[in-house]
N, C-alpha and C positions, 0 to 999 in steps of 0.2 A: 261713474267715476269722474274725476276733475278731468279738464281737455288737457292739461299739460301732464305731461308723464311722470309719472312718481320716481325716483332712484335711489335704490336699499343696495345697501352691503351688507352682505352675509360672511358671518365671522367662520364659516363652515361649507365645505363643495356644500351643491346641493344634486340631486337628480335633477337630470335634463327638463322633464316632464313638469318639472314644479315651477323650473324657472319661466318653461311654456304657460304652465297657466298661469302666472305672475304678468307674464308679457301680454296676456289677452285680456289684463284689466287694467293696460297701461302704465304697469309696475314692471321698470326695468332693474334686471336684477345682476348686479358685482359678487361673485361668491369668491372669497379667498379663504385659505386655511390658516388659523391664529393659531391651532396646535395640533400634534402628531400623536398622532397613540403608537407606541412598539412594543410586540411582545418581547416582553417579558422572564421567562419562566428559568428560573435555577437548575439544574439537575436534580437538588430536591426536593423541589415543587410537582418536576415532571413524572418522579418516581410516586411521591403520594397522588397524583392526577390515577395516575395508573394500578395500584393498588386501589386507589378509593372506584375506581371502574367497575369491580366488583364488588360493593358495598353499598347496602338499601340505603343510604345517608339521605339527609335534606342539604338541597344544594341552592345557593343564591346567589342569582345577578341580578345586577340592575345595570350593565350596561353590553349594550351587542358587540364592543370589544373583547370585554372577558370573553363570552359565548364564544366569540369566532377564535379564540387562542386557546379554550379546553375543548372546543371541538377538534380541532390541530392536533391536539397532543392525543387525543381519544381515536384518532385513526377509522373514524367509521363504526366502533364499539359505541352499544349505545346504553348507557349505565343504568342500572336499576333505581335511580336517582328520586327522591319528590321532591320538584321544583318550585322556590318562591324566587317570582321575578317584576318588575316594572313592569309596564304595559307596553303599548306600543312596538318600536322597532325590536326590542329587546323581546319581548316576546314571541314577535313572527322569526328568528332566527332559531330562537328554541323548535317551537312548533317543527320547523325543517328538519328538524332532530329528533325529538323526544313527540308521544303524542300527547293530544292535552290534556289526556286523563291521568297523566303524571304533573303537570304544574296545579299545584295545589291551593297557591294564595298569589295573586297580583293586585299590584296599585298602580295610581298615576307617579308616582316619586318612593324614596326610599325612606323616607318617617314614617310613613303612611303605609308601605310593605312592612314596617318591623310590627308597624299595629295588626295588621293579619293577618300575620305568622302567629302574635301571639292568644289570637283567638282560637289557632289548634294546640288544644291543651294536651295534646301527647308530645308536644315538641321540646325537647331537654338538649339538644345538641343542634349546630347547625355550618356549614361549608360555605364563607361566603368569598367566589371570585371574585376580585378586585385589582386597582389599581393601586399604585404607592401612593397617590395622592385623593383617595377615596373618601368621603365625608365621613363626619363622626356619627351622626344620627344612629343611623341602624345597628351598627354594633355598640352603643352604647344603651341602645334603648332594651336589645336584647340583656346585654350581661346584666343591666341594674336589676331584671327579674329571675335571674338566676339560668340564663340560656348559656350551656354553652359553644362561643364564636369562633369556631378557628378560620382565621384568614390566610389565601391562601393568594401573592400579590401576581397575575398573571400577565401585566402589563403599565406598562407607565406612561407617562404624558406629561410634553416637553411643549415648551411655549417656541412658535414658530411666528416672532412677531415684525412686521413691518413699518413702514409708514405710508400714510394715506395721504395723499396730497386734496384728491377730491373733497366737496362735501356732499353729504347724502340727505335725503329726506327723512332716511329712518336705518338705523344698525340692527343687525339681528344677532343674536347670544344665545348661547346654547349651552354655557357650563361658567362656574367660576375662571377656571383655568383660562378659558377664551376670554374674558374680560380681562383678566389680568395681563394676559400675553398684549392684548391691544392697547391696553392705557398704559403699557410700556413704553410705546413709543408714540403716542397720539395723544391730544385732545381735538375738543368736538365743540359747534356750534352751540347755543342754546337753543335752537327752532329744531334741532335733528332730533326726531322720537326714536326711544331706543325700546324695542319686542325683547322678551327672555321669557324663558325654559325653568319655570319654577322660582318659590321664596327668595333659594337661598344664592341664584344666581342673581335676583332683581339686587339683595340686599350689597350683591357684592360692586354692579354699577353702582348705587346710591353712594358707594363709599369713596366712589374717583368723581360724580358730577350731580349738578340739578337736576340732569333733563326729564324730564316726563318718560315712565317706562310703562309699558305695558306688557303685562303678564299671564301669562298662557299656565295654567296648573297641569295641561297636560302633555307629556312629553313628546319629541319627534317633527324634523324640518316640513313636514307638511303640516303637521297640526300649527306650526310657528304662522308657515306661508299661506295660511286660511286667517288668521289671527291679522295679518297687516292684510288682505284683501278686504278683510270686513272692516278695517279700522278706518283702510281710506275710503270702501265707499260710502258708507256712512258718513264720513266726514266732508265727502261731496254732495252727499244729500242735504249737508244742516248748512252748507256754501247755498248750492240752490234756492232751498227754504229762504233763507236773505234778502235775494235779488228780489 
């Protein structure tokens, strides 16, 4: 690692533990929340959650907000469900639920899930938890081949923006929503490297700044905070190499 300490802002809490191993490679780490997830759920939401409780359906998340707001409403019932979901965090909350011989198709992102759902050719209908501001991809990739998407919206997400007085070394991104919450009230250096969480979050930085982004295909704050450990040491190796 370089001798002078690295210093990232995380657009997202992180666990303790990440930010411990961040500190032990010299990467001091700021986590703030750019946005809130709240459930969500109508009364008529909560009524079909629970009816569909008892129903073999296929059900999809791709984010461990939904999971943890139909697990809420499920009360400890655990549905006959076959599950297509994202990878990572979103999966290990399932898994605590469901076992894994019920999630049937995962990906690292939700393009890439609607590609592997539709490789199970008995799938004609599908339950996708969501938020109000949920991507187009997957339900659209679905209906164009004749799937059909009932969404069901379990939670939304509200931009919790501030202003940042410091500069950082490097910003961390984790969704559209958090980009946008932050270059609400910020801009940023041109030396500050910014890490994100997939395409369609890199493309949404690109559209507020220059800076250099570097991009993780695959989802979840560890897999980010392994992403900026290897960026900088590396990046202290090829300083080295120099001298």
């Amino acid at each position: 690692m370089a001798e002078h300490k690295i210093h990232i802002l995380s657009t997202r809490l992180l666990k303790k533990e990440l930010i411990e191993k961040a500190q032990r490679e010299n990467i001091e780490t700021r986590a703030e929340a750019f946005i809130q997830n709240i459930p969500d759920t109508s009364p008529q939401i909560s009524e079909k959650i629970q009816f569909l409780s008892q129903q073999p359906v296929v059900a999809i998340f791709t984010s461990i907000h939904a999971v943890e707001v139909v697990k809420s409403e499920l009360g400890g019932v655990t549905p006959p469900w076959k599950i297509c979901c994202t990878s990572g965090a979103t999966k290990d909350a399932l898994l605590g639920f469901f076992e894994e011989h019920n999630i049937i198709a995962t990906a690292k992102n939700a393009s890439s899930l609607a590609e592997r759902i539709l490789q199970q050719k008995n799938i004609k209908e599908v339950y996708f938890f969501c938020s109000k501001q949920r991507l187009n991809d997957l339900p659209e990739t679905l209906t164009d081949v004749g799937v059909q998407v009932n969404e069901l919206v379990v939670y939304q997400t509200v931009g919790t923006p501030r202003a940042v007085t410091e500069e950082y070394d490097a910003i961390l991104f984790f969704s559209p929503s958090g980009v946008h919450s932050f270059f609400s009230m910020n801009t940023i250096p041109l030396h500050t490297t910014l890490f994100s969480i997939g395409k369609t979050t890199t493309a949404t930085i690109e559209s507020y700044c220059g800076n250099e982004v570097v991009t993780s295909q695959w989802p979840g704050e560890a897999t980010l905070v392994d992403l900026v450990i290897n960026y900088y040491g590396k990046t202290a190796g090829r300083m080295q190499d120099t001298k």
